[in-house]
C-alpha positions as YAML, in Angstrom:
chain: A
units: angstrom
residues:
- id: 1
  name: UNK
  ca: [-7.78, -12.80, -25.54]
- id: 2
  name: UNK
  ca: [-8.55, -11.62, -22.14]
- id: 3
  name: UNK
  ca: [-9.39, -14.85, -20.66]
- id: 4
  name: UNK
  ca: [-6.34, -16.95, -22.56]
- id: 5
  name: UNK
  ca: [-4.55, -13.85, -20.25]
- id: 6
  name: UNK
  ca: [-6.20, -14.75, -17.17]
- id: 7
  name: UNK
  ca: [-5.83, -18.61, -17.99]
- id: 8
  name: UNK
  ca: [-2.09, -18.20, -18.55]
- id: 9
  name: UNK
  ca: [-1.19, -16.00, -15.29]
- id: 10
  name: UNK
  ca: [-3.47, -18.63, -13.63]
- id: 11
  name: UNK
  ca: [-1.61, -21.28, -14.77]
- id: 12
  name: UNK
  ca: [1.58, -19.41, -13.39]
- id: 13
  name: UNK
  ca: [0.76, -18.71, -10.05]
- id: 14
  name: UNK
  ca: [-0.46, -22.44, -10.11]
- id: 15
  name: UNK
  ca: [3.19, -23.34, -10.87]
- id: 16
  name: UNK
  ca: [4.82, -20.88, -8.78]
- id: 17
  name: UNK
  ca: [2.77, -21.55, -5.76]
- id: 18
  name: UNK
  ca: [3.77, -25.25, -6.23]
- id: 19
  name: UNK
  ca: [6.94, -24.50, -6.48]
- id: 20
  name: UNK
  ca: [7.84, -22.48, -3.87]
- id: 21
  name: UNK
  ca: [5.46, -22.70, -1.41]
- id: 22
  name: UNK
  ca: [5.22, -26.07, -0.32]
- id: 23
  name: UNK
  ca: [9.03, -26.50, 0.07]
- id: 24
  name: UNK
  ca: [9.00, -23.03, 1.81]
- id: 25
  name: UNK
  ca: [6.38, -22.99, 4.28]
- id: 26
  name: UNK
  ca: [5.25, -26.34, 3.97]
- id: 27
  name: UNK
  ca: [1.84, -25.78, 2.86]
- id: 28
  name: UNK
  ca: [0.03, -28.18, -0.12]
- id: 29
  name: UNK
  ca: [0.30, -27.78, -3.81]
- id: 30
  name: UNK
  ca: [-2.80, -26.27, -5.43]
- id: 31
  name: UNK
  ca: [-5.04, -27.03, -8.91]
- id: 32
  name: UNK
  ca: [-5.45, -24.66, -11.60]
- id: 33
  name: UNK
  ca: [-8.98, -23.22, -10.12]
- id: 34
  name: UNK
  ca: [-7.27, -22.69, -7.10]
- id: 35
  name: UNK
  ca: [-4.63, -19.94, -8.11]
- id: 36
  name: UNK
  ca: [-7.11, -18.91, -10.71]
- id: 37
  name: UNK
  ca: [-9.09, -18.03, -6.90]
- id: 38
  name: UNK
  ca: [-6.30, -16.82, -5.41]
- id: 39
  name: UNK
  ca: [-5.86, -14.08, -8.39]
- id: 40
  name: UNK
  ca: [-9.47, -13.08, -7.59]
- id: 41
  name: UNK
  ca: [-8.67, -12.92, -4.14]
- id: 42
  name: UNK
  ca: [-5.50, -10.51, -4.63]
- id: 43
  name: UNK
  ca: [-7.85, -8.32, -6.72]
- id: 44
  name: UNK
  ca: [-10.51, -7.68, -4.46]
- id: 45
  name: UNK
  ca: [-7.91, -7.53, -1.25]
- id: 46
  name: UNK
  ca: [-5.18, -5.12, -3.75]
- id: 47
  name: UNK
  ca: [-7.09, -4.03, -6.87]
- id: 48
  name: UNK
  ca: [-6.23, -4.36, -10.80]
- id: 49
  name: UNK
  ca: [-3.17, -6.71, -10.41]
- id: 50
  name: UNK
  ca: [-1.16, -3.96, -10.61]
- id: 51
  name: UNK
  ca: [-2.08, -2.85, -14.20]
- id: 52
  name: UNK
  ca: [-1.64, 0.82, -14.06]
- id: 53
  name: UNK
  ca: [-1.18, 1.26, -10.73]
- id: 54
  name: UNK
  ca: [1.71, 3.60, -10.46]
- id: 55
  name: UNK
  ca: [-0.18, 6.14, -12.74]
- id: 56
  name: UNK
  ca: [-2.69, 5.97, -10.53]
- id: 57
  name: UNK
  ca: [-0.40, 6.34, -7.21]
- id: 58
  name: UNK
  ca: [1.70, 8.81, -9.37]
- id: 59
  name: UNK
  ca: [-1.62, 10.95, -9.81]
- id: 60
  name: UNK
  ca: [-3.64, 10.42, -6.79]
- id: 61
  name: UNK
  ca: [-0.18, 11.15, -4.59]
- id: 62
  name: UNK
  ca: [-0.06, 14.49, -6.70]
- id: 63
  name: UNK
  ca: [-3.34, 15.33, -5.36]
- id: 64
  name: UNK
  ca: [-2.36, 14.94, -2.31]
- id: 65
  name: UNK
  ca: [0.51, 16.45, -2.07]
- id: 66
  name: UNK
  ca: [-1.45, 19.59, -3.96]
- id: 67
  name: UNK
  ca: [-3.61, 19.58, -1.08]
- id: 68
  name: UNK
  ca: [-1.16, 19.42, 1.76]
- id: 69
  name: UNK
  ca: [1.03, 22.02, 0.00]
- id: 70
  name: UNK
  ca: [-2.25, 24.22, -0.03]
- id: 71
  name: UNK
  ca: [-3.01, 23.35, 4.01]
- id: 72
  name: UNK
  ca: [-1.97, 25.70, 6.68]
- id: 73
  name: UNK
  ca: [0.15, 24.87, 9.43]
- id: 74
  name: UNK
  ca: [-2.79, 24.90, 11.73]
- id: 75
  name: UNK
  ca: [-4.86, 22.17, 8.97]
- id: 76
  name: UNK
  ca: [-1.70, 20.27, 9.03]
- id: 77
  name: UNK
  ca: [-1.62, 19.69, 12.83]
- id: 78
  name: UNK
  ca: [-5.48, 19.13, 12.59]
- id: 79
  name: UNK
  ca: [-5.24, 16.34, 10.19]
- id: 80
  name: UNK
  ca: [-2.29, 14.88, 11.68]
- id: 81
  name: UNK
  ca: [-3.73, 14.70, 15.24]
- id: 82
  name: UNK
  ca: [-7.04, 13.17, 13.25]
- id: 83
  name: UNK
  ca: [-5.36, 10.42, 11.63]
- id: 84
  name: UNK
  ca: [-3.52, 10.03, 15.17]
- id: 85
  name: UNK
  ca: [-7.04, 9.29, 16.75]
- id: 86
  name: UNK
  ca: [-7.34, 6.38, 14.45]
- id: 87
  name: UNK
  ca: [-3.98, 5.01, 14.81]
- id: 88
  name: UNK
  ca: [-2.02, 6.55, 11.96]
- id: 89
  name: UNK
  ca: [0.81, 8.57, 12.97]
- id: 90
  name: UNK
  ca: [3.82, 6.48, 13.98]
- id: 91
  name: UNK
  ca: [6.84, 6.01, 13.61]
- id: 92
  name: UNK
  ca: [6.28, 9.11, 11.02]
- id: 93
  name: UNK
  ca: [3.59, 11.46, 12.81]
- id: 94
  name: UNK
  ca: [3.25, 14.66, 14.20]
- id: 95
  name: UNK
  ca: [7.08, 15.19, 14.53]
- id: 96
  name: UNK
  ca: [7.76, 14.00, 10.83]
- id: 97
  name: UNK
  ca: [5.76, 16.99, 9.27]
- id: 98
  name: UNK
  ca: [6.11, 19.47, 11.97]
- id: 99
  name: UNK
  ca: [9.33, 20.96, 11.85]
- id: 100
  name: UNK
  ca: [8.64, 23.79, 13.54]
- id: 101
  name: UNK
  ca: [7.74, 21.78, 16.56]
- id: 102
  name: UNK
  ca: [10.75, 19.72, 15.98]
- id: 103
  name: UNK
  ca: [13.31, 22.65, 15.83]
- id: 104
  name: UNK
  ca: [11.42, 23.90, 19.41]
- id: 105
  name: UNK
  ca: [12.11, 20.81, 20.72]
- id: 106
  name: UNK
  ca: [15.86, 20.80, 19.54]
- id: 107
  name: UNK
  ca: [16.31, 24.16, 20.45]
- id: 108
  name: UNK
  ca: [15.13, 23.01, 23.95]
- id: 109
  name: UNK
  ca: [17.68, 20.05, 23.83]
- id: 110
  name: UNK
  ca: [20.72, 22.27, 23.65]
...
C-alpha cells in the first residue's frame, strides 16, 4: 500500500512539475524516477512530507513557549543576544520580546 502511495504522489509531482514548470521558468520536463527523487529530496531537506507536522509544530512550539514563559527577563535577553551572535534576531529581535526596553526607548522619544 505504502509504495502504490509513494508511486502515485510520484506520479503527481511528475505531472505537476511538467506542467507548470517548464512553461513557468522554462526548465525541462522530468520522468517518473525523477520526481520520485525529487520527493526524496524534499524529505531529507523538510522532513515527513508534511504528515503530521503541525502536531508536531503544535507540540514542540508548546515547549517552547513553556520554557520562555518559565525564563527570566535576564535569560530572555541572554538567549536573545545568543541567537543574535549567530544571525537570528532581525527584523523581530531584541526589541520584539523586550518591552520593557521598548517602552524606555518610547518613553525617551517623547
Amino acid at each position: 500500500m505504502g509504495i502504490a502511495a509513494l508511486a502515485a504522489v510520484s506520479v503527481a509531482v511528475m505531472l505537476l512539475w511538467n506542467w507548470l514548470i517548464p512553461g513557468i521558468f522554462g526548465f525541462v520536463t522530468i520522468n517518473f524516477w525523477q520526481a520520485l527523487g525529487l520527493l526524496v529530496l524534499s524529505r531529507i531537506l523538510f522532513g515527513r512530507f508534511g504528515w503530521g507536522g503541525r502536531r508536531m509544530m503544535h507540540e514542540r512550539g508548546n515547549h517552547i513557549r513553556e520554557k520562555w514563559m518559565n525564563m527570566t527577563p535576564e535569560q530572555r535577553k541572554e538567549f536573545i543576544n545568543k541567537r543574535r551572535k549567530f544571525g537570528f534576531g532581525h527584523p523581530f529581535g531584541a526589541e520584539h520580546f523586550d518591552r520593557e526596553g521598548q517602552a524606555q526607548h518610547n518613553d525617551g522619544d517623547k
